[in-house]
Each structure stands twice: as C-alpha cells, then as structure tokens.
C-alpha positions as semicolon CSV with decimal commas, in nm:
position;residue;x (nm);y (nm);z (nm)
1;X;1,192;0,612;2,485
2;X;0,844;0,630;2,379
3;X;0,869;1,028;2,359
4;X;1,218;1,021;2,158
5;X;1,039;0,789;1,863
6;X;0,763;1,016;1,836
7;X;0,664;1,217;1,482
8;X;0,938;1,300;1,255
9;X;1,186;1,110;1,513
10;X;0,994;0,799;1,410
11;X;1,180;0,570;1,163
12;X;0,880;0,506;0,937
13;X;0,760;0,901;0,961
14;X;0,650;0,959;0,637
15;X;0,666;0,647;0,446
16;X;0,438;0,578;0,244
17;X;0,219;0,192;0,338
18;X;0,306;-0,057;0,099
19;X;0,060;-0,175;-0,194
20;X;-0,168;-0,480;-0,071
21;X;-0,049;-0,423;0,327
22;X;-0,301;-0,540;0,560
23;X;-0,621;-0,744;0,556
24;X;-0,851;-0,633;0,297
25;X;-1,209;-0,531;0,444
26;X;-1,490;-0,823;0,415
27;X;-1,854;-0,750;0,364
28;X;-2,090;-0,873;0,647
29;X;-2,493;-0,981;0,600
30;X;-2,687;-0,843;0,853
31;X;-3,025;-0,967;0,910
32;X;-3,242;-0,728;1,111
33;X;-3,510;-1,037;1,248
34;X;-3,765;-0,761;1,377
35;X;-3,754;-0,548;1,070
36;X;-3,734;-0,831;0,834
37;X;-3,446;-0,660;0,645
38;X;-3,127;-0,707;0,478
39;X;-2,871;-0,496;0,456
40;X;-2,521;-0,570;0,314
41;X;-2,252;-0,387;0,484
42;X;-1,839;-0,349;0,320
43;X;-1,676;-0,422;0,667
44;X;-1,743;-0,564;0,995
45;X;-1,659;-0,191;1,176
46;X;-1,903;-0,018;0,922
47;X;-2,183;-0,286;1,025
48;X;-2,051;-0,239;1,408
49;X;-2,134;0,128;1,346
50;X;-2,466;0,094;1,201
51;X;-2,592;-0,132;1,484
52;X;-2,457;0,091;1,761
53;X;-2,229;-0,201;1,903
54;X;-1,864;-0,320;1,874
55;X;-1,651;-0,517;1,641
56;X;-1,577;-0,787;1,814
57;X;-1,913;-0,881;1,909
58;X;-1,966;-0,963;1,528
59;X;-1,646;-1,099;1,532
60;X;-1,655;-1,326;1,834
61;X;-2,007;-1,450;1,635
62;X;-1,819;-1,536;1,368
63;X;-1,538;-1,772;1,587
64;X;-1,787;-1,944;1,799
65;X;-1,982;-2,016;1,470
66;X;-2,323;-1,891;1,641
67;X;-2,652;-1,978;1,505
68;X;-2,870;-1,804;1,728
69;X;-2,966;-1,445;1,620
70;X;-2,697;-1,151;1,806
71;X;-2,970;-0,987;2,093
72;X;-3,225;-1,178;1,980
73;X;-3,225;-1,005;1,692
74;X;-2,941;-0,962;1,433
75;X;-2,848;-1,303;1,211
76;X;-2,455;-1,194;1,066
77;X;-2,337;-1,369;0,775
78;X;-2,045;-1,358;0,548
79;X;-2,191;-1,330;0,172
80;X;-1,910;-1,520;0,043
81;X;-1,930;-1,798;0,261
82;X;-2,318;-1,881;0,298
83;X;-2,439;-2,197;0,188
C-alpha cells in the first residue's frame, strides 16, 4: 500500500502547503556559561545545530522548566518569555 501512494500516485503530489500551515519557528537564547556569550538563535533546530546536539534536548529543557545550565554549560531561554 505504502508503494502504490508513493510520488505522483500520492493524493497531495504536487499541492502546493497552505498559507500559515504549521507552527511558526521560535527564537531560542542560548547562554554559553564558559564563554560568557549570547547568542540569539531563529529556531530551536538551528540552535540544536550550532551546539552539536539534538532538538529535543532543548526542548525537553523547556517542558521540565529546568533551571540548571544544559551540560553544565548552556542556560536556553525563550526571548519572548523571560522575565
């Protein structure tokens, strides 16, 4: 089934996504606590990229609302919603 649906068999092959579909990207604070840096990054992937490690660990520091710095190092923060 998964074969028969594939490319231009697909239903949805070549239709265009509609305006405003999806979750726009958020920008992410990173504080780098050994270089004493800042660095403002457009999406939690792009940051992910930069610091050589995955999305959900900046994502999973977000739900359990961590204070403690990621590795010891890396404070994340969401620009918009700092105090």
């Amino acid at each position: 089934m998964c074969a028969a649906k594939m490319g231009a068999n697909n239903p949805m092959f070549g239709v265009p996504r509609p305006e405003g579909a999806g979750s726009p990207s958020q920008p992410i604070e990173v504080v780098d606590m050994e270089k004493n840096e800042t660095t403002i990054y457009n999406s939690m992937s792009e940051a992910a990229r930069a610091l050589n490690i995955n999305k959900s660990r900046i994502s999973t520091y977000f739900s359990n609302n961590q204070k403690k710095p990621y590795k010891g190092r890396y404070i994340f923060h969401r620009p918009y919603l700092s105090n």
